[in-house]
N, C-alpha and C positions, 0 to 999 in steps of 0.2 A: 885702188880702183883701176881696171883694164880701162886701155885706150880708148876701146870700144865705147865704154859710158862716158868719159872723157870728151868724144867725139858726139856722141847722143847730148849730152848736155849744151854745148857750143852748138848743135843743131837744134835745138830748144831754143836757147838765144836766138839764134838768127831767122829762126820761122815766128819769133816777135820783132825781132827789129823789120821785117820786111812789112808787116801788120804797121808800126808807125811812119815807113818810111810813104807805105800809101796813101796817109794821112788820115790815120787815128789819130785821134784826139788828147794830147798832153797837157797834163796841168799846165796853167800858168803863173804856179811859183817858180820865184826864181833861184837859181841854185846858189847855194854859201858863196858867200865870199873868202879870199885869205883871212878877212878879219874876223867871220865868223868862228872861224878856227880857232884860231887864239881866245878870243871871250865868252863864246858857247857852243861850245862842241858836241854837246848834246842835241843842241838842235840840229848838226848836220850829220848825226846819227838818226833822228826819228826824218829828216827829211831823204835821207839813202834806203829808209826802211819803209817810207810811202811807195805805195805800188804804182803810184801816178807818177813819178818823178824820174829815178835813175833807171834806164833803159834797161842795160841786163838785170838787174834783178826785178823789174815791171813783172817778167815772167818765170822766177825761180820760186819756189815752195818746198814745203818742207825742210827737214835738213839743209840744203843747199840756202837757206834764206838770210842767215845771217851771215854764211862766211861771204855771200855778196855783198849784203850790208857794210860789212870791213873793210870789202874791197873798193866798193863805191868812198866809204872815208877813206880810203888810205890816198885816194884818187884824189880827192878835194883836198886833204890835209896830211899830206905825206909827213909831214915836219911832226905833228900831234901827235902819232900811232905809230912808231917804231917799234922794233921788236926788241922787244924788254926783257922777253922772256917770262912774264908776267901773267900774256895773253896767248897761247897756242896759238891764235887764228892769225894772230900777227906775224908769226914767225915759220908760218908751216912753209915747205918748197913749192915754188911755181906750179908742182903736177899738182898739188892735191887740192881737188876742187871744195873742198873743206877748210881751206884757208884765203885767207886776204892777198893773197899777190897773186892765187889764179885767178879771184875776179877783177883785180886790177889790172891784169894782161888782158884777160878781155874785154876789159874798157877802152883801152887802146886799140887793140885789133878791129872793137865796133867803130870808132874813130876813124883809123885810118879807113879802115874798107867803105866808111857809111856813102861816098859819091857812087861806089857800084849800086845802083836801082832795080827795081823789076822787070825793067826790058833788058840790062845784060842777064837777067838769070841768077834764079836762085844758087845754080849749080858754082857760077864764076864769084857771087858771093861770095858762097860756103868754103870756096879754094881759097878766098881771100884772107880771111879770119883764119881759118886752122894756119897757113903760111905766118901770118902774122903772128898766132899765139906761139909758132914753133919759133920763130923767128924770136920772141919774148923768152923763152924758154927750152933749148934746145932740148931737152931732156925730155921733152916731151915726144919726139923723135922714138924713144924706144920702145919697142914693142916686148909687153912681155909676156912668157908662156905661160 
């Protein structure tokens, strides 16, 4: 995948996080606990895969749907879903938006950036998060031809 869709997708993301940050409406289930992890991990699969619940993937479809999915568990249950070798999605690099640790880096970047609001700007947002994923994954840095 070019930077380019790389960049278009994390801009997907962020033109929903600015939709909740206005005050859309989110579920009120509460997110797993460490212990849900451990005793049913299934459930904090189909609850990363409700479109009401984890933020970046509220807005990914298609393809891109489950390796959010991964990424939102890796996020809650890091210990649970290592990479085995088992499951591609678990073990793919940081660039590929097809795997669990680009959406786990962009869970962190929506994290940290989430106090920038709509009066600093979409624009000081969108700075925020690409720094931050780059910052997650330098390699994301390179551009290729």
């Amino acid at each position: 995948m070019t930077r380019r869709h790389k960049i278009a997708a994390i801009t997907l993301v962020s033109t929903g996080l600015l939709f909740v940050g206005m005050g859309a409406r989110q579920d009120e289930r509460m997110e797993p606990s460490p212990e849900t992890c451990k005793s049913d991990l299934a459930s904090v699969f189909d609850w990363c895969a409700s479109t009401s619940n984890h933020f970046p993937c509220k807005y990914v479809e298609g393809e891109l749907a489950d390796a959010c999915q991964a990424g939102c568990v890796m996020w809650l249950c890091p210990e649970e879903v290592p990479c085995t070798g088992m499951d591609p999605m678990f073990c793919a690099p940081c660039t590929d938006d097809h795997g669990a640790r680009y959406w786990f880096n962009s869970t962190q970047a929506l994290l940290t950036c989430e106090g920038i609001g709509p009066r600093d700007g979409f624009k000081a947002w969108n700075e925020c998060t690409n720094a931050e994923m780059k910052a997650h994954c330098p390699a994301l840095n390179v551009v290729k031809k």
